[in-house]
Each structure stands twice: as structure tokens, then as C-alpha cells.
C-alpha positions in Angstrom: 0.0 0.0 0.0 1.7 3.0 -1.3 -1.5 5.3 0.0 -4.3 5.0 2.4 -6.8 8.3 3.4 -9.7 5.9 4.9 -12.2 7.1 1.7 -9.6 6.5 -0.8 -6.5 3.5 -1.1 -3.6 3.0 -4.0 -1.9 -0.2 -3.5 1.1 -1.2 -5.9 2.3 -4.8 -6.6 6.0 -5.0 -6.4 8.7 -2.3 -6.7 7.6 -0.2 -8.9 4.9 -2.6 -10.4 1.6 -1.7 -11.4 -0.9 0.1 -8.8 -4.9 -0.3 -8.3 -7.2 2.3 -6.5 -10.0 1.7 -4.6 -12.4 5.2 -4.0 -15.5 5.4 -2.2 -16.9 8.9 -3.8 -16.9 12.2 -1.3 -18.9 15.3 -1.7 -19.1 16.7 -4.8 -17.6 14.2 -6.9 -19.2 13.3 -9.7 -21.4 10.1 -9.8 -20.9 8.1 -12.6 -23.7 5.1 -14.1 -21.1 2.8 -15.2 -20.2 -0.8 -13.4 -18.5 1.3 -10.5 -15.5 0.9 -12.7 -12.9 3.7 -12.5 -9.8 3.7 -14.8 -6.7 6.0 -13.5 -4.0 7.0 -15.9 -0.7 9.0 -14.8 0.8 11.1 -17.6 3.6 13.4 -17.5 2.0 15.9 -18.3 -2.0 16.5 -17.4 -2.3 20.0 -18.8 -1.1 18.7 -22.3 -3.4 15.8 -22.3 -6.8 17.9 -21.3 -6.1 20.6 -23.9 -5.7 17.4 -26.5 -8.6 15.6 -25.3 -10.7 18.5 -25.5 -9.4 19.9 -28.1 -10.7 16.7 -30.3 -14.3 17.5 -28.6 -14.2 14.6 -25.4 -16.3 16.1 -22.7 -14.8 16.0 -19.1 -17.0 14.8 -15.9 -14.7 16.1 -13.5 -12.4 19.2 -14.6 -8.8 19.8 -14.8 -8.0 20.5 -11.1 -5.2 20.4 -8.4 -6.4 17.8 -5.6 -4.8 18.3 -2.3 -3.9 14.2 -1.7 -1.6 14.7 -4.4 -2.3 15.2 -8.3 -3.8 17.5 -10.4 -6.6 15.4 -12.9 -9.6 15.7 -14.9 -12.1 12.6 -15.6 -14.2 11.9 -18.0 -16.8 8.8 -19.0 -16.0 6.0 -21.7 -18.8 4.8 -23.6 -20.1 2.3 -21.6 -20.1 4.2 -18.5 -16.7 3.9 -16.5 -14.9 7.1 -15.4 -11.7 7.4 -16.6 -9.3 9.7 -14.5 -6.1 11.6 -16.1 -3.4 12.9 -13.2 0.2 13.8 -13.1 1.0 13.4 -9.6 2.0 16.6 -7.5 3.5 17.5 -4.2 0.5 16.9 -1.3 -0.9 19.5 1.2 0.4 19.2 4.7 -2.7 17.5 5.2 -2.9 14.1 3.3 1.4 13.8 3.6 0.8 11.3 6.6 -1.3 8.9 4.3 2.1 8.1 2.1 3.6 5.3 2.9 6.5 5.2 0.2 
């Protein structure tokens, strides 16, 4: 377990293996329809990715933000109804440092 907030926990397999998130939704989040699916993809650069993405016309459900826990991310909703969230990770607020465990 790389992260663990209570409402939200990002464990990774391995060093530096792949990582799965588990989120139960707070206030104000957006509630999605799909199979309680939620995709998260880390990209170098999250400001270049929403300006592409919406550039070609994809509509966000969340938008591009800074989250105190950590990243700065937008989301959006894949056809069949899962959100799919874009972050580049970011320095954390005094607040949600203690949840880091790596």
C-alpha cells in the first residue's frame, strides 16, 4: 500500500509494479452510471493531455484541477459508463502527507 486516506486506497504490486485504487466517492464528486469501474492513468504531463482531449471534442466529468492528496486530474466517461481519471501526480498538502507510505 503506497497510500491510504480511509475514503480513498492506492496499493502497488511489487517495486515499482503496477498500482490499483480503490475510492468510495466524497462530496461533490461526480457520480458516474457505469459498473463502479474507475480507470486511472498517470501522464507526464496533465495539462497537455486535457487541452488534447478536449481539443478533439471529449467532454470531461470532472475538470482539470489540483487535488490536495496529491495530483492535479480531470475525468471523463467512456462509452459504456466507466470514469476514466487523467493525473500527473503533484507535491500533497500538509494534510494528506501522513497517508504516504513510500
Amino acid at each position: 500500500m503506497i497510500f491510504d486516506c480511509g475514503w480513498y486506497v492506492n496499493l502497488q504490486f511489487g517495486d515499482n509494479g503496477p498500482t490499483i485504487q480503490f475510492m468510495q466517492p466524497q462530496e461533490g464528486m461526480p457520480v458516474f452510471g457505469g459498473e463502479g469501474v474507475m480507470l486511472n492513468f498517470s501522464v507526464d504531463d496533465v495539462d497537455a493531455e486535457y487541452a488534447r482531449l478536449t481539443g478533439a471534442g471529449l467532454q470531461t466529468a470532472m475538470p482539470l484541477e489540483d487535488h490536495p492528496w496529491g495530483d492535479r486530474g480531470f475525468s471523463v466517461i467512456d462509452p459504456i459508463g466507466n470514469s476514466v481519471y487523467i493525473y500527473s501526480d503533484r507535491e500533497p498538502s500538509v494534510e494528506f502527507r501522513q497517508y504516504y507510505n513510500a
